[in-house]
C-alpha positions in Angstrom: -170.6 -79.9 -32.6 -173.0 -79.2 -35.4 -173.0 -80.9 -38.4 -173.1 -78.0 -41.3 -176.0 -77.9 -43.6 -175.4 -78.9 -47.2 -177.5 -77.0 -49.4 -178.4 -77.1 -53.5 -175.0 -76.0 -54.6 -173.1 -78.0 -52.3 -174.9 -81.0 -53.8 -174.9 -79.6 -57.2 -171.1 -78.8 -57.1 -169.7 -82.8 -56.3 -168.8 -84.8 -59.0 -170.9 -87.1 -60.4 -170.7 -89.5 -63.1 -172.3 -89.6 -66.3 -173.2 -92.0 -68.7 -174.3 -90.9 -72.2 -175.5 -94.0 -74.2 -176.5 -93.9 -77.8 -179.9 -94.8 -78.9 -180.8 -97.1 -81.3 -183.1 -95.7 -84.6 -185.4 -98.0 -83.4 -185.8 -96.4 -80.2 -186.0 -92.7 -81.4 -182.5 -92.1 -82.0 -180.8 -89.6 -80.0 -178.6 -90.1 -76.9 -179.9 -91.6 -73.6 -177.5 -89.9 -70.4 -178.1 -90.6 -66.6 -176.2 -89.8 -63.5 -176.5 -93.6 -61.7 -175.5 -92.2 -58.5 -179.1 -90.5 -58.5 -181.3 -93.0 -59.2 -183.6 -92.1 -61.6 -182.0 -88.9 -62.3 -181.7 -89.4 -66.5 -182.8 -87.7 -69.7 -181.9 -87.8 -73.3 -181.3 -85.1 -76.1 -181.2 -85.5 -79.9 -177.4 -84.5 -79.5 -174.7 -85.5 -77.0 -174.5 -81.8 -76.2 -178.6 -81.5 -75.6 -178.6 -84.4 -73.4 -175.5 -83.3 -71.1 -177.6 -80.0 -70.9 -180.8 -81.8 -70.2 -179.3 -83.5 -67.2 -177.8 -80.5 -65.7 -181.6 -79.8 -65.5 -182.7 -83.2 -64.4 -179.5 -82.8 -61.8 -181.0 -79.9 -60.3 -184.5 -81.0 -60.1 -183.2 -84.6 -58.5 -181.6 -83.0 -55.8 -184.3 -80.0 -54.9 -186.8 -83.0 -54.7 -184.5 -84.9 -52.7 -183.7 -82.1 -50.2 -187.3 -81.2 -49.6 -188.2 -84.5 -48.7 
Protein backbone atom coordinates (compact mmCIF):
# COMPACT_ATOMS: atom_id res chain seq x y z
CA UNK A 1 0.00 0.00 0.00
CA UNK A 2 1.05 3.48 -0.86
CA UNK A 3 1.86 5.93 1.49
CA UNK A 4 -0.21 9.31 0.41
CA UNK A 5 1.68 12.29 -0.47
CA UNK A 6 1.58 15.21 1.98
CA UNK A 7 1.68 18.32 0.15
CA UNK A 8 2.06 22.35 1.26
CA UNK A 9 -1.28 22.60 2.94
CA UNK A 10 -1.15 19.38 4.58
CA UNK A 11 2.01 20.71 6.28
CA UNK A 12 0.79 24.08 6.55
CA UNK A 13 -2.53 23.02 8.17
CA UNK A 14 -0.81 20.94 11.53
CA UNK A 15 -0.46 22.68 14.55
CA UNK A 16 2.58 24.16 15.47
CA UNK A 17 3.75 26.03 18.33
CA UNK A 18 4.73 29.43 18.63
CA UNK A 19 6.77 31.32 20.73
CA UNK A 20 6.53 35.23 20.56
CA UNK A 21 9.26 36.70 22.80
CA UNK A 22 9.69 40.39 23.49
CA UNK A 23 12.70 42.32 22.54
CA UNK A 24 14.70 44.26 24.58
CA UNK A 25 15.08 48.30 23.42
CA UNK A 26 18.44 47.47 23.25
CA UNK A 27 18.00 44.92 20.67
CA UNK A 28 15.60 46.97 18.38
CA UNK A 29 12.52 46.57 20.28
CA UNK A 30 9.82 44.75 18.76
CA UNK A 31 8.72 41.08 19.22
CA UNK A 32 11.03 38.07 18.24
CA UNK A 33 8.35 34.77 17.26
CA UNK A 34 9.66 31.31 16.03
CA UNK A 35 8.00 28.02 15.36
CA UNK A 36 10.88 25.57 17.22
CA UNK A 37 9.51 22.63 15.61
CA UNK A 38 11.03 24.16 12.22
CA UNK A 39 14.26 24.95 13.01
CA UNK A 40 15.16 28.13 11.83
CA UNK A 41 11.76 28.99 10.82
CA UNK A 42 11.52 32.61 12.91
CA UNK A 43 10.88 36.36 12.29
CA UNK A 44 9.98 39.29 14.23
CA UNK A 45 7.53 42.32 13.74
CA UNK A 46 7.38 45.76 15.56
CA UNK A 47 3.89 44.32 16.92
CA UNK A 48 2.79 41.01 18.31
CA UNK A 49 0.23 41.01 15.49
CA UNK A 50 3.13 41.80 12.60
CA UNK A 51 5.24 39.16 13.87
CA UNK A 52 2.41 36.32 14.09
CA UNK A 53 1.79 37.48 10.39
CA UNK A 54 5.48 37.51 9.49
CA UNK A 55 5.77 33.84 10.50
CA UNK A 56 2.80 32.67 8.68
CA UNK A 57 5.10 33.86 5.86
CA UNK A 58 8.29 32.44 7.14
CA UNK A 59 5.96 29.15 7.82
CA UNK A 60 5.17 28.83 4.27
CA UNK A 61 8.56 29.53 2.95
CA UNK A 62 10.11 26.81 5.63
CA UNK A 63 8.09 24.18 4.46
CA UNK A 64 8.21 24.93 0.37
CA UNK A 65 12.07 24.83 0.94
CA UNK A 66 11.85 21.79 2.89
CA UNK A 67 9.59 19.94 0.43
CA UNK A 68 11.66 20.64 -2.56
CA UNK A 69 14.71 19.34 -1.12
Amino acid sequence: METPIKDLAYYAALPYSILLTPLTEEDGGGWFVEIPELPGCMSDGETQQEALEKIEDAKRLWLESSLAH
